[in-house]
C-alpha positions as CSV (number, residue, x, y, z in Angstrom):
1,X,53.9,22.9,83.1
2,X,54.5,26.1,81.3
3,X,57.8,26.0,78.7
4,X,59.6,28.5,81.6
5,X,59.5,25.9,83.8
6,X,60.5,23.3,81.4
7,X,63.5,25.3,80.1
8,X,64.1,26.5,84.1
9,X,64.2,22.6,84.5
10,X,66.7,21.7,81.8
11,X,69.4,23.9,82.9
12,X,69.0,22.6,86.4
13,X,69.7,19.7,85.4
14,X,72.2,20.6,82.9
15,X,73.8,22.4,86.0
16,X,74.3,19.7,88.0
17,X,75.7,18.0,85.4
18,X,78.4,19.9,85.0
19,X,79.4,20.3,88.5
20,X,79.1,16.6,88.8
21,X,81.7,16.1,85.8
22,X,83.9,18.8,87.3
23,X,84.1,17.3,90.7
24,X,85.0,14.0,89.5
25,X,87.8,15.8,87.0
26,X,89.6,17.3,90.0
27,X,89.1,14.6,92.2
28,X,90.7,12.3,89.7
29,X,93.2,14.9,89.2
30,X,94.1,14.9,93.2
31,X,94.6,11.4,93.5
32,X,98.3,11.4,92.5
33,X,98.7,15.0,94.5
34,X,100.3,13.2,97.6
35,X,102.7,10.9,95.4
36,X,103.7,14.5,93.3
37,X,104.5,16.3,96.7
38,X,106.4,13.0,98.0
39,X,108.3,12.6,94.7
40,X,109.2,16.4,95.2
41,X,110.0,16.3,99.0
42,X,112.4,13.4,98.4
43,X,114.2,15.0,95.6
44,X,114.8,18.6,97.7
45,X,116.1,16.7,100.2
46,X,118.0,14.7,97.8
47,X,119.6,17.9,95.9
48,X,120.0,19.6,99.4
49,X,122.6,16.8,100.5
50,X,124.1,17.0,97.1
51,X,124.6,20.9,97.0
52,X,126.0,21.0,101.0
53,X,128.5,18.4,100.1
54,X,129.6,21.8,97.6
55,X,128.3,24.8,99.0
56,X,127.8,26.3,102.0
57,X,125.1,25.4,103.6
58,X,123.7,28.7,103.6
59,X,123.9,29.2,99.8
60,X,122.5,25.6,99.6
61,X,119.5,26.2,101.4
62,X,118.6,29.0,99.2
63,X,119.0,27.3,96.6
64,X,116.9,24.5,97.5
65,X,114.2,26.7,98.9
66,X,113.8,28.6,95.5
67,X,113.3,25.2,93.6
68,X,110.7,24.3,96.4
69,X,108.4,28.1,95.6
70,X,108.8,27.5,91.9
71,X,108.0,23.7,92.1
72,X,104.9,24.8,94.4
73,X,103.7,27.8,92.1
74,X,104.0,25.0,89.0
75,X,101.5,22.5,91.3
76,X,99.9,25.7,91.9
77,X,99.4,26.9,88.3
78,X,98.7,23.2,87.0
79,X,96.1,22.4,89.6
80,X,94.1,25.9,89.6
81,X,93.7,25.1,85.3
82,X,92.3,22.1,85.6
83,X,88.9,23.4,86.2
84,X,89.3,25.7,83.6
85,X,89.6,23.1,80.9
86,X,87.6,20.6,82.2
87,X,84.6,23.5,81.9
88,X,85.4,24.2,78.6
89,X,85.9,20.8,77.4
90,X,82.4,20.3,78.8
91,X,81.6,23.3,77.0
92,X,82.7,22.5,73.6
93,X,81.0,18.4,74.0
94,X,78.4,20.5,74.3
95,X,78.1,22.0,71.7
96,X,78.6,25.9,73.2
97,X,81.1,28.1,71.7
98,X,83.9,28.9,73.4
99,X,84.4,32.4,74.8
């Protein structure tokens, strides 16, 4: 076996590494997804009955339906990272330089 081949082999390997070690960071990140979004469901509903007992319920809706977007683009933002760092974490253990 030639050293292209060996060096092809290492980052093969290396590869699948990685990707293994990312799956099981977002999978373990996931796994308290569906409490998050019940948490968050019961607490719209929660400040929804609150603000019509105020407001309209016109005015209370909206308000209510802009926390919802900007508690979804948080999940959003906070979910869509976690790859990121778990790469580069894997990155630096690694002993690679961070870009």
């Amino acid at each position: 076996m030639t050293d292209c081949h060996k060096i092809s082999d290492r980052r093969t390997l290396s590869r699948t590494a990685t990707n293994l070690t990312l799956a099981r960071v977002v999978g373990a990140a996931l796994l308290p997804l569906p409490a998050i979004m019940l948490v968050d469901a019961y607490a719209l509903c929660s400040a929804y009955a609150l603000l019509s007992a105020i407001l309209p319920a016109a005015l209370s809706f909206c308000l209510v339906l802009n926390y919802a977007v900007l508690l979804a683009l948080l999940l959003a933002l906070t979910y869509g990272v976690i790859p990121l760092l778990a790469a580069r974490q894997l990155r630096l253990q690694h002993g690679v330089s961070p870009r």
